[in-house]
C-alpha positions in Angstrom: -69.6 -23.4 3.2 -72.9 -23.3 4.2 -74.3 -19.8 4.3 -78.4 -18.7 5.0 -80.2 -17.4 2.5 -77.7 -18.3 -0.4 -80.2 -19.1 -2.7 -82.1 -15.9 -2.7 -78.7 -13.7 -2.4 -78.4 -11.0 -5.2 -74.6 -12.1 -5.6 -72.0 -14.7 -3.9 -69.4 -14.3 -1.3 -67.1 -15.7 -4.2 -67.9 -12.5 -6.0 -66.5 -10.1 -3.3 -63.3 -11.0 -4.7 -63.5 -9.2 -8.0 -64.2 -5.5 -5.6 -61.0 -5.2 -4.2 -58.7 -5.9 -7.0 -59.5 -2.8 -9.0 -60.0 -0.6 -5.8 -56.2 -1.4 -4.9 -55.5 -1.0 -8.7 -56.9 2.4 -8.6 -55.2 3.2 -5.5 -51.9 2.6 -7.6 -53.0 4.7 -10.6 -54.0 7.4 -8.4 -50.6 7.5 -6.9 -49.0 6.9 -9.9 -50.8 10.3 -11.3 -50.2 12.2 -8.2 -46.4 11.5 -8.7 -46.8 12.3 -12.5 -48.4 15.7 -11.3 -45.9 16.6 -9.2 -42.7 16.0 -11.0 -44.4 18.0 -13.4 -44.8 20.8 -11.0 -41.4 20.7 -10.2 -40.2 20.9 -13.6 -42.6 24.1 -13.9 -40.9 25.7 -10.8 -37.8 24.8 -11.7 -38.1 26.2 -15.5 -39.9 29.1 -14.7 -37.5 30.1 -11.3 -34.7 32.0 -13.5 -37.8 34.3 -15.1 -38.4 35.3 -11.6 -35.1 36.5 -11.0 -34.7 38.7 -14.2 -33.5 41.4 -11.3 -30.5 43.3 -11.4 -28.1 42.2 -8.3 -26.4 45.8 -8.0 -29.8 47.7 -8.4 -30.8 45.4 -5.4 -27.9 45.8 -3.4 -29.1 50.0 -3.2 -32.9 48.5 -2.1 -31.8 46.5 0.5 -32.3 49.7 3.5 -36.1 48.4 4.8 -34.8 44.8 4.7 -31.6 44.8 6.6 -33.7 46.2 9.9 -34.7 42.7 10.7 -32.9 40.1 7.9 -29.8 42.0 8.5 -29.1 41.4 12.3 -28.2 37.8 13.4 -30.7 35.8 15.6 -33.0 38.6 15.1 -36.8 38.2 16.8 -39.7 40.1 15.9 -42.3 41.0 19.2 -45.2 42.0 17.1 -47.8 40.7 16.3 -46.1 38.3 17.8 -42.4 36.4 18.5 -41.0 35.4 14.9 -37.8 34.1 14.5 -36.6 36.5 11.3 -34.9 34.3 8.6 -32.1 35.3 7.1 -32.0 36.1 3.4 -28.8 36.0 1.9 -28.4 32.9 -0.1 -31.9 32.3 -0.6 -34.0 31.3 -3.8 -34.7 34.4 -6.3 -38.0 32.6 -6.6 -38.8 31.9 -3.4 -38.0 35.4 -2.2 -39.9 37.1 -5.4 -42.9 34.5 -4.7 -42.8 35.6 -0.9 -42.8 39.0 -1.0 -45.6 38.9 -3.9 -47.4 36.8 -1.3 -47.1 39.4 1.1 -48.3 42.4 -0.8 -51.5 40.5 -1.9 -51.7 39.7 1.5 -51.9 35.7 1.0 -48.9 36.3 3.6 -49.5 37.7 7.2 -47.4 39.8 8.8 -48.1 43.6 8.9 -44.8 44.8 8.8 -43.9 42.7 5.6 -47.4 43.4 4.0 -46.6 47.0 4.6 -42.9 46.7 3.2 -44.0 44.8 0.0 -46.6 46.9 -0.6 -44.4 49.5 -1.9 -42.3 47.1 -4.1 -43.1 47.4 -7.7 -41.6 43.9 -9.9 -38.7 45.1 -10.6 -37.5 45.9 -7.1 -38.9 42.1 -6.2 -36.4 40.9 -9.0 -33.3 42.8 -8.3 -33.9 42.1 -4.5 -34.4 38.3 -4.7 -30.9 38.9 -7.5 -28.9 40.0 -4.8 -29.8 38.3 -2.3 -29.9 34.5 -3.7 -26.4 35.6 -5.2 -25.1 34.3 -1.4 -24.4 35.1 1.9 -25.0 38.5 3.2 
């Protein structure tokens, strides 16, 4: 190949070669890490989920009055602040549900009602809630 200027270039086309080799190798070391990171993630979550539901299920069965106004009623939709399909609870994650409503009292979470409702929730009533309700169905 015959290419202008060759003779004065800094580098050769022959050298462009070499670039994207380690580019793509990064590319699979940087997923490669990413897949490292979040296994180990999950393994933290998964660990640490049963020391977020160190709550007493029967303790949260007698806690459950502010919750049952929406989680408790089938198909139920909130109108304010605005239409929110209400998810039932029973069955859920202790985590999840200890993680939420911690969420919501910080107010990392919005929805006023919840915020409000949380807010009033020491730890304890968070664990024995998220006990009885990931113990199934309600």
């Amino acid at each position: 190949m015959n290419f202008p200027g060759v003779d004065r270039a800094p580098f050769y086309p022959a050298q462009f070669k070499g670039f994207t080799q380690p580019v793509a190798g990064h590319k699979i070391i940087m997923i490669k890490k990413l897949a490292t990171s979040f296994l180990a993630l999950g393994i933290c979550v998964t660990t640490v989920g049963p020391v977020w539901a160190a709550g007493d299920a029967t303790a949260g069965s007698k806690k459950t009055r502010m919750c049952q106004g929406c989680h408790g009623i089938e198909g139920f939709r909130t109108a304010y602040p605005e239409v929110y399909s209400v998810p039932r609870l029973g069955g859920q994650q202790a985590g999840y549900i200890v993680a939420a409503l911690k969420a919501y009292k910080a107010g990392d979470r919005q929805h006023p009602s919840m915020r409000a409702i949380a807010g009033t929730l020491s730890e304890q009533d968070m664990a024995d809630l998220a006990a009885y309700y990931s113990s199934g169905p309600k």
